[in-house]
Structures are given as structure tokens and as C-alpha cells.
ROSENU-31336 format. One line per 3 residues: number of its first residue (from 0); their letters; for each residue z, x, y of N, C-alpha, C. Coordinates in nm, 4 decimals. Layout:
BEGIN
NUM> a> Z X Y Z X Y Z X Y | ...;
***
This chain:
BEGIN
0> xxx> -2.7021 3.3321 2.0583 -2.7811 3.2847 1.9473 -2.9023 3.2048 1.9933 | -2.8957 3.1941 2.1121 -3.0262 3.0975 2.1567 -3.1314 3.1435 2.2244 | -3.1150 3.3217 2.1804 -3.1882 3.3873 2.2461 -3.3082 3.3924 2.1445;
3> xxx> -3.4471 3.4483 2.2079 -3.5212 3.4442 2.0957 -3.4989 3.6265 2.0470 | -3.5712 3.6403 1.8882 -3.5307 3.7806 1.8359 -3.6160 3.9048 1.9364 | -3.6726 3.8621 1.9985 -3.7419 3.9805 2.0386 -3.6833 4.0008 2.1715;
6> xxx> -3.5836 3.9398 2.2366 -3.5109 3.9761 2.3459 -3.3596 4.0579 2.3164 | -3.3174 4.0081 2.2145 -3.2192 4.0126 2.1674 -3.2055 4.1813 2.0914 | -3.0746 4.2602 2.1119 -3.0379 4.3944 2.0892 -3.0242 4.4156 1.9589;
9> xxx> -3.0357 4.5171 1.9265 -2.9463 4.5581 1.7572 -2.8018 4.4834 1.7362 | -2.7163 4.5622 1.8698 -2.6156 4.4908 1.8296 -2.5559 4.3161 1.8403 | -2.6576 4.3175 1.9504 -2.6574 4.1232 1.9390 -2.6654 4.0847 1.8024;
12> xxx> -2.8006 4.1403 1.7465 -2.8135 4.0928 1.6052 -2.6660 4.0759 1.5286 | -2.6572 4.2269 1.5166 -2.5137 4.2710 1.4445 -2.3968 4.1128 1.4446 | -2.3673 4.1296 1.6190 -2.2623 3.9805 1.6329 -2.2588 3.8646 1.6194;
15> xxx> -2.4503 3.8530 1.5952 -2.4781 3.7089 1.5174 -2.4332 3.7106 1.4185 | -2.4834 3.8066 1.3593 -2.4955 3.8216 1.1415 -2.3405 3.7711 1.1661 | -2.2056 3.8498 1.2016 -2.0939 3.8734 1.2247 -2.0030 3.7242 1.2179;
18> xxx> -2.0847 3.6483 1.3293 -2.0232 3.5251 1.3163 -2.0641 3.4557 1.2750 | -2.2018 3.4417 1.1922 -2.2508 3.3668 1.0791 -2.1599 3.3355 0.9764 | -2.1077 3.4812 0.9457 -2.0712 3.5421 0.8641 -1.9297 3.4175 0.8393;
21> xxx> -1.8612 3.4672 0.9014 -1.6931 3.4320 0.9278 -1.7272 3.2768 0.9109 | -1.8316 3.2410 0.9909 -1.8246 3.0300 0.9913 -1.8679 3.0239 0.8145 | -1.9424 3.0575 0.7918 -1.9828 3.0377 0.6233 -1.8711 3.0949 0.4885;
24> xxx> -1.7753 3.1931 0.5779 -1.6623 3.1989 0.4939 -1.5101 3.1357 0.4641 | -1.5281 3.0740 0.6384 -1.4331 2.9481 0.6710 -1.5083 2.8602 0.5808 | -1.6580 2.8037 0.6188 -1.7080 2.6950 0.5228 -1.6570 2.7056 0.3967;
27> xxx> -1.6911 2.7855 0.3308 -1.6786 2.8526 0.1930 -1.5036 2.8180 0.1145 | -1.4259 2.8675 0.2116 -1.2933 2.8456 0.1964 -1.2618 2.6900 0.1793 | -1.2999 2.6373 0.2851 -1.3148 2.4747 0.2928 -1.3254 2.3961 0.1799;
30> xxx> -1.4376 2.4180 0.1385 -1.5052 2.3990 -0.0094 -1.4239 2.4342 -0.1017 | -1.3688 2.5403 -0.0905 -1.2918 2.5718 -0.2639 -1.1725 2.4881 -0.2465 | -1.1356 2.4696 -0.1122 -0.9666 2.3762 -0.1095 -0.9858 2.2743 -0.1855;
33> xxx> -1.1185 2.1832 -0.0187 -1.1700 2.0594 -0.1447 -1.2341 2.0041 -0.3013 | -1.2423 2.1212 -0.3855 -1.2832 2.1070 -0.4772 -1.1301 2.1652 -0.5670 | -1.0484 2.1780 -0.5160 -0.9670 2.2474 -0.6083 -0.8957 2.1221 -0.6937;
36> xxx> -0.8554 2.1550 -0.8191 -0.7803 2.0434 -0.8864 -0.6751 1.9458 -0.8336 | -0.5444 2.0669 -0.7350 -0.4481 2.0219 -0.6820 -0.5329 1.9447 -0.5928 | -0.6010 1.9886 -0.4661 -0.5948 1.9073 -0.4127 -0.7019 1.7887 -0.4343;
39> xxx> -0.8060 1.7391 -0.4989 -0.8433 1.6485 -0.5988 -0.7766 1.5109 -0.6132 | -0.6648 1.6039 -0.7157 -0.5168 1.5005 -0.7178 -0.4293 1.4842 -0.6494 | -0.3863 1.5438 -0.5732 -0.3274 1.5156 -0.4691 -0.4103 1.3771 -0.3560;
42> xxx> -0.5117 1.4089 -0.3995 -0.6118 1.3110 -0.3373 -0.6643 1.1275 -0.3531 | -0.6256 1.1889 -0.5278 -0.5888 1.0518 -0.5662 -0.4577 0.9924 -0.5978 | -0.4151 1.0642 -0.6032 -0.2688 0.9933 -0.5620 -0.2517 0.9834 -0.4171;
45> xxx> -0.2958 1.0329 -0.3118 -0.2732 0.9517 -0.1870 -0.3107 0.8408 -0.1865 | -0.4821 0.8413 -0.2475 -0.5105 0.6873 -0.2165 -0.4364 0.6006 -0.2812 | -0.3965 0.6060 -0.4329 -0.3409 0.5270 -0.4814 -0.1929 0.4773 -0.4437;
48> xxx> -0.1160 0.5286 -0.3816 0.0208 0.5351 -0.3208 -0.0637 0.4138 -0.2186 | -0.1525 0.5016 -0.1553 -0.2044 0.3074 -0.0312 -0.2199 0.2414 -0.0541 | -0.3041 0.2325 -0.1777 -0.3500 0.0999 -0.2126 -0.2164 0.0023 -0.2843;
51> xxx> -0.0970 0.0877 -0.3638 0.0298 0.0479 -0.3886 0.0829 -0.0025 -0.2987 | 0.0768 0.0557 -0.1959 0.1420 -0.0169 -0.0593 0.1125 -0.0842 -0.0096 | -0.0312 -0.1070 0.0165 -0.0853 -0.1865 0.0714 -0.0833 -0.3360 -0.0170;
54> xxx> -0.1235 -0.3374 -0.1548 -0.0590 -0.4696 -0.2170 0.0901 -0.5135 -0.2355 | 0.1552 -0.4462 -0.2494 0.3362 -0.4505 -0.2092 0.3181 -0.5323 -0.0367 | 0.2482 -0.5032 0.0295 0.2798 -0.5658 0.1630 0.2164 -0.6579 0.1508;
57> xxx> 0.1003 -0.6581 0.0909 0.0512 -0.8258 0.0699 0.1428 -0.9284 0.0078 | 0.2133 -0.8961 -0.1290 0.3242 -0.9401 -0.1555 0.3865 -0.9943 -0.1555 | 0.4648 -0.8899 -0.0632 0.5847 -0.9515 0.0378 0.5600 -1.0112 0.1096;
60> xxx> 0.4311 -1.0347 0.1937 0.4062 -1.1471 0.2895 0.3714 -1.2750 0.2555 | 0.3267 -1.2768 0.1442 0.3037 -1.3877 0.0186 0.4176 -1.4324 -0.0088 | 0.4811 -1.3955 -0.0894 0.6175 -1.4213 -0.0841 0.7060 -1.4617 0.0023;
63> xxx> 0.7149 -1.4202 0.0959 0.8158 -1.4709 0.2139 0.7226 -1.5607 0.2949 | 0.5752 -1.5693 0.2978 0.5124 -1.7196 0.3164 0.5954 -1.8142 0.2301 | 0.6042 -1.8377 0.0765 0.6549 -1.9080 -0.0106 0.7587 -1.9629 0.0556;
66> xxx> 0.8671 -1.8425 0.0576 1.0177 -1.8929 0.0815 1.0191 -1.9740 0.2085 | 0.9641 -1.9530 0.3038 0.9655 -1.9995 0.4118 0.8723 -2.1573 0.3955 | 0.7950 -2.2213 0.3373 0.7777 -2.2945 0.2636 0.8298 -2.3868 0.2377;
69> xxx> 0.9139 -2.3374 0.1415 1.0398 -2.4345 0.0278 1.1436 -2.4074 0.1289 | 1.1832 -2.3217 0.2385 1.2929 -2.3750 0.2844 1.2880 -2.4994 0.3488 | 1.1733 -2.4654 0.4663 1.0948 -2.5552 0.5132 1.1321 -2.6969 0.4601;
72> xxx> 1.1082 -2.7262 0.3257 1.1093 -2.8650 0.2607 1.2669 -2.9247 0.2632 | 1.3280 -2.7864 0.2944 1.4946 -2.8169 0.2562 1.5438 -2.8236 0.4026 | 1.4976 -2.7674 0.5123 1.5732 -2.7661 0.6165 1.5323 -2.7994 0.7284;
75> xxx> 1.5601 -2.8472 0.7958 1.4669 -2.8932 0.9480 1.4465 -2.7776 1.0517 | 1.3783 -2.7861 1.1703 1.3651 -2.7307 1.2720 1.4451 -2.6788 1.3262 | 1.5911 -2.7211 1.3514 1.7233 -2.6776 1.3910 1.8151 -2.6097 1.2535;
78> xxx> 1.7593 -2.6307 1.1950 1.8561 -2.5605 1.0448 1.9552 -2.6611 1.0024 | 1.9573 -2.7462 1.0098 2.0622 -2.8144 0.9603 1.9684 -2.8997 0.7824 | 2.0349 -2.8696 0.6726 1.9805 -2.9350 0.5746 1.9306 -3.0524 0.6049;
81> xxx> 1.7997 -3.0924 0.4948 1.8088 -3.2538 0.4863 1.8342 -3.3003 0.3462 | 1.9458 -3.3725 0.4040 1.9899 -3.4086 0.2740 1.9088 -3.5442 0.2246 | 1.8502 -3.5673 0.2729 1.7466 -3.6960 0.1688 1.6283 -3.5764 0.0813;
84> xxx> 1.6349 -3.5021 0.0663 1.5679 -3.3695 0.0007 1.7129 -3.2772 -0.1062 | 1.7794 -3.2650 -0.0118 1.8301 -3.1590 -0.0882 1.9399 -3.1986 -0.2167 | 1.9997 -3.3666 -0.1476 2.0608 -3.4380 -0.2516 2.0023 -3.4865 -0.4042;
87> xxx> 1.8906 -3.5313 -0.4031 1.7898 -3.5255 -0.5075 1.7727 -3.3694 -0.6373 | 1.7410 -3.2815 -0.5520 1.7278 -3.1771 -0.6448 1.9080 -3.1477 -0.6686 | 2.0021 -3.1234 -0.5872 2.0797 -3.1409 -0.6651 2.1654 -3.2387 -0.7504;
90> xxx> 2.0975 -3.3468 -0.7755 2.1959 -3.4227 -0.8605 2.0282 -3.3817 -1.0214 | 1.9159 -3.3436 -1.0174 1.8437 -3.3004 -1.1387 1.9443 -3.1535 -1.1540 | 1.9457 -3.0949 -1.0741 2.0242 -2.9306 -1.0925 2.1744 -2.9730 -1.1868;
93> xxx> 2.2312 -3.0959 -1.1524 2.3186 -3.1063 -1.2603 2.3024 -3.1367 -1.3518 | 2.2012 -3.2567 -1.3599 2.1592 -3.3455 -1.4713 2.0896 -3.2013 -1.5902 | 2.0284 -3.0980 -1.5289 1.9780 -3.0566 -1.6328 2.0606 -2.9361 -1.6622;
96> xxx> 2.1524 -2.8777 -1.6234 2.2924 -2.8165 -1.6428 2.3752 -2.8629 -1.7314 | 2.4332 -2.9946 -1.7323 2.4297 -3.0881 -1.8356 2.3856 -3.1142 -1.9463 | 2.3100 -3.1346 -1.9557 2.1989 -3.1328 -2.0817 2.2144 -2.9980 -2.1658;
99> xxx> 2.1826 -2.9096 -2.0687 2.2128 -2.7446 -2.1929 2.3409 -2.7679 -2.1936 | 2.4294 -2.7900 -2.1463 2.5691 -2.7758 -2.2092 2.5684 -2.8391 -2.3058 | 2.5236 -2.9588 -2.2949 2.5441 -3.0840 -2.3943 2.4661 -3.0163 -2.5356;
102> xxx> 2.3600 -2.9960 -2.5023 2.2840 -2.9302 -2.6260 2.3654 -2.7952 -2.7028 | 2.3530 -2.7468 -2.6296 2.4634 -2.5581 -2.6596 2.5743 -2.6235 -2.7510 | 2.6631 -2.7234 -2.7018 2.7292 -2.8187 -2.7678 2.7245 -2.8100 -2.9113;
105> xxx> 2.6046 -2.8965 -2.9027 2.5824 -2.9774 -3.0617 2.5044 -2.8406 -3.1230 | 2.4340 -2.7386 -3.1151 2.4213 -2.6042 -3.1348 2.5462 -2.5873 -3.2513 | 2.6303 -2.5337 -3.1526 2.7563 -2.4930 -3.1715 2.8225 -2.5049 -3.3469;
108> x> 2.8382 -2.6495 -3.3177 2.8534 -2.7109 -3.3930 2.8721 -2.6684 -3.5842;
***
């Protein structure tokens, strides 16, 4: 193909046209895949499945930042509770356990 035309044979020509031919019908093919409906949608639902995933993993790393957090507040370096923390919230965890009972109670009533 990098010949110029006036060196070049009949049938050279011929095997140019030939494989012009075939790359512009591969092209061609190409084109109708990517334009086809299925794959379109198929297209957007890939991305969207990532981008689902990809905020699900933000998430969860958000989240288990949190927990790790509030355990943090509850437990020391070695894991052992601290109870000048953890005694506090549980004596409100009863106090307000209590209270709805007490209320549900007089509800009742």
C-alpha cells in the first residue's frame, strides 16, 4: 500500500481494494455491536453495577471507620474494656429500659 499507483499491478490494486475491503467490514461490524441496544445496555448497567460497588465500598469503609471509633471509646489498646466508659452508658441503658417499662406500664393500664 505504500507503493505509489503507477508502480503498482492490476492485481496489487485488486489486494488493496481486497483488504480495504475486509478492515471497513470488520469496522462496520464493530459499529453495529456498539450501537446495538443490547449492548448499549448492557453498557449501562456495567457502569452502574460500579458505581453500586464502588459506593457500597465506600460505605463499608465508612462504616467500619465508625465502629472502630466507638469501640475505640469503649476499649483500650490491649482490648480489655474501660470501665470508667462503659459503666456509665450502662447504668443510662438501664435507666432508660426502665422508663419504657415503667411507661408501657401505666399504658397498659
Amino acid at each position: 500500500m505504500a507503493e505509489t499507483s503507477d508502480t503498482r499491478t492490476p492485481a496489487q490494486i485488486e489486494a488493496d481494494i481486497r483488504a480495504r475491503r475486509e478492515v471497513l467490514a470488520e469496522t462496520l461490524d464493530e459499529i453495529g455491536v456498539r450501537v446495538h441496544p443490547k449492548t448499549i445496555v448492557g453498557d449501562a448497567k456495567a457502569k452502574v453495577v460500579a458505581n453500586v460497588d464502588h459506593t457500597l465500598g465506600k460505605a463499608y469503609v465508612q462504616a467500619n471507620r465508625v465502629v472502630s471509633e466507638v469501640k475505640a471509646q469503649f476499649v483500650d489498646e490491649e482490648g480489655a474494656p474501660r470501665l470508667e466508659r462503659v459503666v456509665p452508658v450502662a447504668l443510662l441503658v438501664v435507666g432508660v429500659v426502665g422508663l419504657l417499662a415503667v411507661g408501657r406500664r401505666r399504658r397498659e393500664r
